[in-house]
KOLMAR-350646 format. One line per field, with one value per residue: residue in one letter; x, y, z of N, C-alpha, C, O in turn. Coordinates in pm, whole numbers. Layout:
<pts>
residu	[a|...]
n_px	[X|...]
n_py	[Y|...]
n_pz	[Z|...]
ca_px	[X|...]
ca_py	[Y|...]
ca_pz	[Z|...]
c_px	[X|...]
c_py	[Y|...]
c_pz	[Z|...]
o_px	[X|...]
o_py	[Y|...]
o_pz	[Z|...]
</pts>
This chain:
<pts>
residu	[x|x|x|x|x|x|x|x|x|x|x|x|x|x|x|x|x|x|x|x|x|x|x|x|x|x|x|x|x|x|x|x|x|x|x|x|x|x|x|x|x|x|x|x|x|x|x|x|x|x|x|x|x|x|x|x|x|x|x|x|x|x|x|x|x|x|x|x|x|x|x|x|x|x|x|x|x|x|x|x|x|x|x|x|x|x|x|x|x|x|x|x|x]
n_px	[13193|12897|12591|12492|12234|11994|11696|11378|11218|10962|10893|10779|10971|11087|11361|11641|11830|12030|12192|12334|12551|12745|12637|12654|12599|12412|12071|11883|11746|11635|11541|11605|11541|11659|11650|11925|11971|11869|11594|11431|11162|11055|10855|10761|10933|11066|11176|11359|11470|11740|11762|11670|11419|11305|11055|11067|10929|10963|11181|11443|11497|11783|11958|12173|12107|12033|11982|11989|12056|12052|12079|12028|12168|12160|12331|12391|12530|12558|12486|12533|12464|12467|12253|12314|12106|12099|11871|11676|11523|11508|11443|11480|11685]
n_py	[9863|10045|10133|10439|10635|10992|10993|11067|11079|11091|11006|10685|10425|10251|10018|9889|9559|9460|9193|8995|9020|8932|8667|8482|8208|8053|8114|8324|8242|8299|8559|8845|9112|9390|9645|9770|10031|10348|10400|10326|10147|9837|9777|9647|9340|9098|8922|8788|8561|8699|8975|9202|9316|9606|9773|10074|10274|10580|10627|10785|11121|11329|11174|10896|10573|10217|9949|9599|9340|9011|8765|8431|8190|7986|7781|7747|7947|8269|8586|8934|9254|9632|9904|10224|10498|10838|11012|11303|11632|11767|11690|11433|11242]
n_pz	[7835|7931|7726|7668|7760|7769|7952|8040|8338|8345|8108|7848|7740|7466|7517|7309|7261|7022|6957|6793|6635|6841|6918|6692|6624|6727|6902|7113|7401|7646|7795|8025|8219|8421|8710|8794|8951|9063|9035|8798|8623|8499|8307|8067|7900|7604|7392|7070|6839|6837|6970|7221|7426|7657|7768|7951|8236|8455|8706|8859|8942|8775|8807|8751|8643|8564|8403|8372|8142|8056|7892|7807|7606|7330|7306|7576|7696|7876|7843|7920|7939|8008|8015|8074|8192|8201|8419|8317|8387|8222|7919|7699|7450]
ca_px	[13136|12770|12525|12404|12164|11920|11606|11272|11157|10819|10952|10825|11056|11139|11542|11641|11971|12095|12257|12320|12700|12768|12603|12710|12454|12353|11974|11835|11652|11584|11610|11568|11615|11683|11680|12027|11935|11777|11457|11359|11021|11087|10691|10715|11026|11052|11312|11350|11633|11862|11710|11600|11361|11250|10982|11040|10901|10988|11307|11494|11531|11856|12109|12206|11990|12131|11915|12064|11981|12087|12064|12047|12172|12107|12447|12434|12620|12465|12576|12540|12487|12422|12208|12310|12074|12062|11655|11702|11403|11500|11425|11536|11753]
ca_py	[9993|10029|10219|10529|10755|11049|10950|11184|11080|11078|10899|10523|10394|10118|9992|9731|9522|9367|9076|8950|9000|8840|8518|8407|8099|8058|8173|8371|8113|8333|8682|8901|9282|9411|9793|9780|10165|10460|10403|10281|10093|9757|9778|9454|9282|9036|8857|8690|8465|8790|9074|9190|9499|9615|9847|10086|10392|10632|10707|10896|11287|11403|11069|10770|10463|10152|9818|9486|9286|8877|8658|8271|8162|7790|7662|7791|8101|8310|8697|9065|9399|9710|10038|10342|10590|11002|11073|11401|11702|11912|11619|11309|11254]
ca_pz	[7865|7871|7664|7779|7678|7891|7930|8059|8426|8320|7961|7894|7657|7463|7458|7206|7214|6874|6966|6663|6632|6938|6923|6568|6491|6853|6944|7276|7440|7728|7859|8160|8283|8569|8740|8889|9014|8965|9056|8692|8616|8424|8269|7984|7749|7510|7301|6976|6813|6814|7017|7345|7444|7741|7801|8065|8261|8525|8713|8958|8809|8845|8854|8642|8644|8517|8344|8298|8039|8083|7752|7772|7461|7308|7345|7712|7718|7951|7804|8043|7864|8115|7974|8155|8159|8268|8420|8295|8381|8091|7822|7656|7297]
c_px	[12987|12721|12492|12359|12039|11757|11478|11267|11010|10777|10843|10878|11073|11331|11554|11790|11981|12182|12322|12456|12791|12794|12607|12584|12363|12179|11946|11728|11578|11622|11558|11643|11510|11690|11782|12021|11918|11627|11313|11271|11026|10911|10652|10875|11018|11163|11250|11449|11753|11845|11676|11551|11305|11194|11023|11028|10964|11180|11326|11525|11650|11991|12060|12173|12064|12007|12014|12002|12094|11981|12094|12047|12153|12229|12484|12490|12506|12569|12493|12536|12403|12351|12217|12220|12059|11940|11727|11582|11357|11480|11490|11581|11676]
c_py	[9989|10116|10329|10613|10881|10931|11055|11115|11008|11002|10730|10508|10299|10128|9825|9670|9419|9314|8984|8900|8938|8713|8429|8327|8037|8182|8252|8279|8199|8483|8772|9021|9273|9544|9745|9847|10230|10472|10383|10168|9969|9689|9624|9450|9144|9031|8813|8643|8579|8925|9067|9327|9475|9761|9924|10239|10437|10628|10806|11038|11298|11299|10963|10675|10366|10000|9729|9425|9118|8771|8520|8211|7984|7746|7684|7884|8186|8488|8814|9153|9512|9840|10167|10446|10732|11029|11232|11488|11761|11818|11528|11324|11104]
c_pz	[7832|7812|7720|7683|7789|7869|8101|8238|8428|8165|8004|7781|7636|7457|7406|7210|7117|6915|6875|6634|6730|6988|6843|6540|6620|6811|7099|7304|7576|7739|7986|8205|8380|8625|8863|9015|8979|8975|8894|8748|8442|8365|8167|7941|7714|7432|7178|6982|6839|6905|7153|7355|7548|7722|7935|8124|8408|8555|8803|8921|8857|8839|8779|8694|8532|8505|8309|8235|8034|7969|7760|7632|7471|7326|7490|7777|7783|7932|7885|7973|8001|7981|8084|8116|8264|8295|8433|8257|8234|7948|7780|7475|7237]
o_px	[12947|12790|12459|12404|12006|11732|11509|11388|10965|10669|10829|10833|11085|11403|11511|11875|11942|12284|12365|12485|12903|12885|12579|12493|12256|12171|12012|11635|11464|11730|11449|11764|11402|11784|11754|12042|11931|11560|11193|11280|11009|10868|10566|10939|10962|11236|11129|11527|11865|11950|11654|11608|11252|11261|11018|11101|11012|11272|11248|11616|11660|12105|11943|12204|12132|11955|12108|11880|12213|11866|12202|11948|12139|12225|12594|12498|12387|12679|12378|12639|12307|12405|12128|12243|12016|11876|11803|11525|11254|11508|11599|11524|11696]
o_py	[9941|10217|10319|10653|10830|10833|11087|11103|10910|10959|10676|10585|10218|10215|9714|9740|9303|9383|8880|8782|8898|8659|8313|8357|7980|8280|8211|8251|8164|8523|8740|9033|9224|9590|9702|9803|10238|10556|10407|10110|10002|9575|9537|9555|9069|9127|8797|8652|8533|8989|8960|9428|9366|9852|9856|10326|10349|10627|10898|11039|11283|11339|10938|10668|10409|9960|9757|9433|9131|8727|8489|8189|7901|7635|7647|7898|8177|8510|8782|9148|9477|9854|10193|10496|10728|11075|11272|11470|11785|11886|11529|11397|11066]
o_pz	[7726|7820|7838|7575|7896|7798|8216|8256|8488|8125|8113|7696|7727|7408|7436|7155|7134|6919|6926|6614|6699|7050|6872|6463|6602|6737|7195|7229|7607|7695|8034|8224|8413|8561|8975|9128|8857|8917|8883|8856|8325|8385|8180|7948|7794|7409|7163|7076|6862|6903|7209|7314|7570|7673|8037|8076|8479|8473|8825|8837|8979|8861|8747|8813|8439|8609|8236|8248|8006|7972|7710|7562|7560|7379|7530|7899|7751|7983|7915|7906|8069|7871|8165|8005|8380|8200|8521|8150|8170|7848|7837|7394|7121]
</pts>
């Protein structure tokens, strides 16, 4: 099930995934997001050994918008997390 949370239209936002519990003693060797849909704005991200964040602005008002997020780990595992988000006029949590 993926994350979801609202998020503004006119919002830029960071989203962070803790990876951590996942990948046991394994590192992120790589990573990469994606705007499924929704008309999100994938602006910068950046990884470390355990983490991934993407920067990102704009958005469709009104309907659910969806980021993938694709982790190359060091022993090769290649792991999928989705962020659902609401572009919602009336404000963001």
């Amino acid at each position: 099930m993926p994350f979801e949370a609202l998020k503004h239209p006119d919002e830029v936002r960071d989203f962070v995934i803790n990876w951590a519990d996942e990948i046991g003693v394994a590192t992120i060797t790589a990573s990469a997001w994606a705007v499924v849909e929704g008309g999100l704005v994938v602006d910068s991200n950046s990884f470390t050994a355990t983490t991934s964040r993407c920067r990102c602005s704009a958005g469709d008002s009104g309907v659910w918008g969806r980021l993938q997020n694709d982790v190359t780990l060091s022993s090769g595992a290649v792991l999928v997390r989705v962020i659902k988000l609401h572009m919602d006029q009336d404000g963001a949590t």
